[in-house]
mmCIF file of the C-alpha atoms, coordinates in Angstrom:
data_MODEL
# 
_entry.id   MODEL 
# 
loop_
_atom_site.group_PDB 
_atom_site.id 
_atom_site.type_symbol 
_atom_site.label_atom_id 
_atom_site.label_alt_id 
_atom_site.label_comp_id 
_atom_site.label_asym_id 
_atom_site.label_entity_id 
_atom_site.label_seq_id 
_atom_site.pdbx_PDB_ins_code 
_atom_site.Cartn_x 
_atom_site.Cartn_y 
_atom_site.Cartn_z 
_atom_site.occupancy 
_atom_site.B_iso_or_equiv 
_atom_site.pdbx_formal_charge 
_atom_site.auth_seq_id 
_atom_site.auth_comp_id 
_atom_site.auth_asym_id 
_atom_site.auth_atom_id 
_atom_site.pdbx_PDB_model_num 
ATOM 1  C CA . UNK A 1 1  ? 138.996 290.908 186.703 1.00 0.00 ? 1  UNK A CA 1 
ATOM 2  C CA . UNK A 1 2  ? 142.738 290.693 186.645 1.00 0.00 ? 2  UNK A CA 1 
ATOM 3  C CA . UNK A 1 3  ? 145.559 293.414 186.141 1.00 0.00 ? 3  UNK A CA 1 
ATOM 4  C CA . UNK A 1 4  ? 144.783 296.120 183.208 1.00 0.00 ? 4  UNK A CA 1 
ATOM 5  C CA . UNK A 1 5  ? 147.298 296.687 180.808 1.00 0.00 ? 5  UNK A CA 1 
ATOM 6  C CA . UNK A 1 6  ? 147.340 299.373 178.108 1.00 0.00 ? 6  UNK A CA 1 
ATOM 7  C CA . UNK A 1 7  ? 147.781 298.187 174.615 1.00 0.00 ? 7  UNK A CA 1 
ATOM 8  C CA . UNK A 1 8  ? 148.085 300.557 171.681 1.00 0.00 ? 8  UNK A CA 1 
ATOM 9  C CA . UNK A 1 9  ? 147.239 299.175 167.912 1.00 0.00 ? 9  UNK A CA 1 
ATOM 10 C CA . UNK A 1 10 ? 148.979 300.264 165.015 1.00 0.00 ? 10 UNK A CA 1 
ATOM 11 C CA . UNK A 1 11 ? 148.896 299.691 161.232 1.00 0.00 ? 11 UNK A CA 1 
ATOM 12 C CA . UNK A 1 12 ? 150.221 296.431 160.331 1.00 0.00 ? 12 UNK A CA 1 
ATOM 13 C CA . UNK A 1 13 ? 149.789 296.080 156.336 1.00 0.00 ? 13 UNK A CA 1 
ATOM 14 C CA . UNK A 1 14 ? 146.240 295.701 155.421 1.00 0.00 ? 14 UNK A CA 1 
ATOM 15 C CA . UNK A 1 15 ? 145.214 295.125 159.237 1.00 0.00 ? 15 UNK A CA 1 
ATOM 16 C CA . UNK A 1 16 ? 145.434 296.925 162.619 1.00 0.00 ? 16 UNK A CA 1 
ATOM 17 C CA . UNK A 1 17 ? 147.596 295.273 165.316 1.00 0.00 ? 17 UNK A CA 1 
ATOM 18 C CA . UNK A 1 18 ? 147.549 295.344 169.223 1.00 0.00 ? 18 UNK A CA 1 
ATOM 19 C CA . UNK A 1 19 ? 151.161 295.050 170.607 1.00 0.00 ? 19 UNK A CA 1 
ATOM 20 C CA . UNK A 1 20 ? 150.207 292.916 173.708 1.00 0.00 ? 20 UNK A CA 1 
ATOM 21 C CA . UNK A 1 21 ? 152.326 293.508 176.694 1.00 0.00 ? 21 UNK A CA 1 
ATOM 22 C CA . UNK A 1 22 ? 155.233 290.856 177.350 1.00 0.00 ? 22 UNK A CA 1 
ATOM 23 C CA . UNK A 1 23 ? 153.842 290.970 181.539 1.00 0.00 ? 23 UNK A CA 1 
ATOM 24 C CA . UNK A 1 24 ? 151.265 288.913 180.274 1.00 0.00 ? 24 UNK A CA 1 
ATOM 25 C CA . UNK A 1 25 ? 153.182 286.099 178.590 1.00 0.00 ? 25 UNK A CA 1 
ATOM 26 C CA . UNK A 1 26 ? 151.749 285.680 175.758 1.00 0.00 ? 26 UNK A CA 1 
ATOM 27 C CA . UNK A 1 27 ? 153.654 283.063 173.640 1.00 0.00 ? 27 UNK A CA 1 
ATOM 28 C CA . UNK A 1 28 ? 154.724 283.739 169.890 1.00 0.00 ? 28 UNK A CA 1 
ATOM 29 C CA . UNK A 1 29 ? 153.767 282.545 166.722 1.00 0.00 ? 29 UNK A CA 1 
ATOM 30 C CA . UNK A 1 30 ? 150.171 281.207 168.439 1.00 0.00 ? 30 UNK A CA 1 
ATOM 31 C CA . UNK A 1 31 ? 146.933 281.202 166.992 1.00 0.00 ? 31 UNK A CA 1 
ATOM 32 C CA . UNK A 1 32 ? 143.779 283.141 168.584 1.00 0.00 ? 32 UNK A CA 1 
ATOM 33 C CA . UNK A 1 33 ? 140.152 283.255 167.839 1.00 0.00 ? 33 UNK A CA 1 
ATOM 34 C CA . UNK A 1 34 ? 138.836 286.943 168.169 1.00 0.00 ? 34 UNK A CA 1 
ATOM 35 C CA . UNK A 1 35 ? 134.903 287.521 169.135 1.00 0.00 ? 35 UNK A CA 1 
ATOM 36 C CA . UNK A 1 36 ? 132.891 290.970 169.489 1.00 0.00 ? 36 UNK A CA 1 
ATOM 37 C CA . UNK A 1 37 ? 131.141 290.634 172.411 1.00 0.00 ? 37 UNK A CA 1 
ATOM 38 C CA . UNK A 1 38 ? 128.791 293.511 173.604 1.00 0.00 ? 38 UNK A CA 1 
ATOM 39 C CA . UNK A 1 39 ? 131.568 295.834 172.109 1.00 0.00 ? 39 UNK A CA 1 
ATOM 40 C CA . UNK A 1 40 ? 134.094 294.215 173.596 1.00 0.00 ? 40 UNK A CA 1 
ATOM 41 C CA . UNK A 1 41 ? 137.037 292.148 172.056 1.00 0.00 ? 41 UNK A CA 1 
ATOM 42 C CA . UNK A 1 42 ? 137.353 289.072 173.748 1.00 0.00 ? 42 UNK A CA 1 
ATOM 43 C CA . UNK A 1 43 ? 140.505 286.873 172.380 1.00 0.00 ? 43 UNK A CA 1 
ATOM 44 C CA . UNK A 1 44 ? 140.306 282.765 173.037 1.00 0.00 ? 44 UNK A CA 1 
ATOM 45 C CA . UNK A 1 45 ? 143.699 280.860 172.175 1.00 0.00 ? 45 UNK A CA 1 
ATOM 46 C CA . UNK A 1 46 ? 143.293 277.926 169.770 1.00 0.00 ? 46 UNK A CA 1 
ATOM 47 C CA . UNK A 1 47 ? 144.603 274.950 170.444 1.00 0.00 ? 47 UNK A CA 1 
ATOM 48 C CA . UNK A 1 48 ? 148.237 273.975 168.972 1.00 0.00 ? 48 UNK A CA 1 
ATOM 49 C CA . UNK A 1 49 ? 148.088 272.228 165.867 1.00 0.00 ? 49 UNK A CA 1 
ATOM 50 C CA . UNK A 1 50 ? 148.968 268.595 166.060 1.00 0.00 ? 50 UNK A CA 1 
ATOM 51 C CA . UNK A 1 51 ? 152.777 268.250 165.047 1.00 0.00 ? 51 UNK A CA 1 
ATOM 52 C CA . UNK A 1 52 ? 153.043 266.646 161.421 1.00 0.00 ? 52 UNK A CA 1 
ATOM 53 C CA . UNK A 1 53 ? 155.178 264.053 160.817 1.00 0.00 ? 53 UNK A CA 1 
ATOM 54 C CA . UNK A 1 54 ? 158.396 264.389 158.765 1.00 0.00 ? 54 UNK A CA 1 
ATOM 55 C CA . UNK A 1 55 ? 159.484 261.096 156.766 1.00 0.00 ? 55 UNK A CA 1 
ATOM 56 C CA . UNK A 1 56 ? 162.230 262.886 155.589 1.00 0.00 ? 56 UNK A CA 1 
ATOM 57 C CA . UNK A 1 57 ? 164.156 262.131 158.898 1.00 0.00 ? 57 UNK A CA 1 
ATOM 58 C CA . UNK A 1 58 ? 163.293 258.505 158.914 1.00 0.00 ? 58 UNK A CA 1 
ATOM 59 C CA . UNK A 1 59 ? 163.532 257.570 155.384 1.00 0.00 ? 59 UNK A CA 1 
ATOM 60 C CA . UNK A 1 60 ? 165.907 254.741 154.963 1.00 0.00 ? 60 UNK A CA 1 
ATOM 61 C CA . UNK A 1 61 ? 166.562 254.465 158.551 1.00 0.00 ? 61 UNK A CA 1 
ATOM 62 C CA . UNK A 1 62 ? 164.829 251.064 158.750 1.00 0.00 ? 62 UNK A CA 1 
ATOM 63 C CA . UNK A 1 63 ? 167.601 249.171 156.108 1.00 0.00 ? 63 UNK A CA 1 
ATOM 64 C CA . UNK A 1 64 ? 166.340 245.423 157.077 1.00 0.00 ? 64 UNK A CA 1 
ATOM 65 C CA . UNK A 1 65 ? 162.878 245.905 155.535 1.00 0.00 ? 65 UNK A CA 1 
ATOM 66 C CA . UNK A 1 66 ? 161.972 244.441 152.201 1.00 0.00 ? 66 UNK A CA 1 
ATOM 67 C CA . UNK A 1 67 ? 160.228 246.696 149.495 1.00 0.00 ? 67 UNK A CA 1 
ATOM 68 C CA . UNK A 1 68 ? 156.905 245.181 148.333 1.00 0.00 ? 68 UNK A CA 1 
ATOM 69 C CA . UNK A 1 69 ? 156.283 245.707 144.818 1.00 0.00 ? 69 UNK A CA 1 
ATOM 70 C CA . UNK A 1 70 ? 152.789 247.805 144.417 1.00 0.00 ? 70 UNK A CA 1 
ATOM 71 C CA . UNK A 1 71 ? 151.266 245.808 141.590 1.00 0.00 ? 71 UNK A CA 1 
ATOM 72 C CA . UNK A 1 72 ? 151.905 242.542 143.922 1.00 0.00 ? 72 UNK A CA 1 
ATOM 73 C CA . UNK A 1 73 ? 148.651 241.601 145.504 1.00 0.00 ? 73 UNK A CA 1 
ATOM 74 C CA . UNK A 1 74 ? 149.150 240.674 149.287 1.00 0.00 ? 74 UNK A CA 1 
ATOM 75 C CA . UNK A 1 75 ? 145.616 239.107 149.560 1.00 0.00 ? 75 UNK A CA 1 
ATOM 76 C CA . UNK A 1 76 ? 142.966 236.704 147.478 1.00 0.00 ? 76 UNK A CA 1 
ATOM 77 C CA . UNK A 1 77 ? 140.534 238.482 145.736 1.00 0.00 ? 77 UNK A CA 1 
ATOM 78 C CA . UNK A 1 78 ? 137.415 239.096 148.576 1.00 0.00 ? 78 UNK A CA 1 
ATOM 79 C CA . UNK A 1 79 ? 134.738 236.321 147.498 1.00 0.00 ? 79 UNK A CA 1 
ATOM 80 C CA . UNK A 1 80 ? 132.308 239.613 146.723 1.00 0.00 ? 80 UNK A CA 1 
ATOM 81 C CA . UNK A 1 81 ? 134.618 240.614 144.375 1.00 0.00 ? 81 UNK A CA 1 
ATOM 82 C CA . UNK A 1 82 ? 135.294 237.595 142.629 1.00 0.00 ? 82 UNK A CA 1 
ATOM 83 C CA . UNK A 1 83 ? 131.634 236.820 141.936 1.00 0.00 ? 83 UNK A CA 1 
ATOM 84 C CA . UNK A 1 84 ? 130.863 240.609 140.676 1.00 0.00 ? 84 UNK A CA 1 
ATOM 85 C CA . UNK A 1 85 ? 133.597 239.632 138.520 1.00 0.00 ? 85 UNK A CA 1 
ATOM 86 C CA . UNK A 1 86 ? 131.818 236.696 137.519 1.00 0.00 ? 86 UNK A CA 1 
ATOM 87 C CA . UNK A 1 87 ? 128.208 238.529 136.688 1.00 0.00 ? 87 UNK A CA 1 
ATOM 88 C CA . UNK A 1 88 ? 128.726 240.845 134.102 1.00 0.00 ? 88 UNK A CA 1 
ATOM 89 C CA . UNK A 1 89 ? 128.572 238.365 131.540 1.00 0.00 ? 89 UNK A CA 1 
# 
């Protein structure tokens, strides 16, 4: 086992907090999954979500594409479709 720390917890709202202490690194604003195990609390970080994308900061940048028109069809009709189409007669 590594170097102990003391942490105290303290009323937070509607929870209980433990200040964690800033020797160990821990980042801010990160997500952690917390287990009881044989009366102890063991705390796992989760992963970091995926970064979303933000159109916002691209929108128009690309000015030499055309528009297409949604009710334009780009493709035939599959031949599936075209003889369900067909057999409801």
């Amino acid at each position: 086992m590594g170097k102990e720390y003391t942490a105290k917890s303290f009323k937070s709202g509607n929870s209980v907090a433990i200040r964690m202490p800033a020797a160990l690194g821990v980042e801010p604003e990160r997500e952690w999954t917390v287990a009881e195990e044989s009366g102890d609390l063991v705390l796992r970080l989760k992963d970091k979500p995926k970064r979303k994308f933000d159109i916002d900061k691209v929108a128009g940048s690309a000015k030499s594409l055309k528009y297409i028109e949604p009710e334009s069809r780009l493709f035939d009709a599959r031949p599936s479709a075209i003889d369900a189409a067909g057999s409801t007669g």
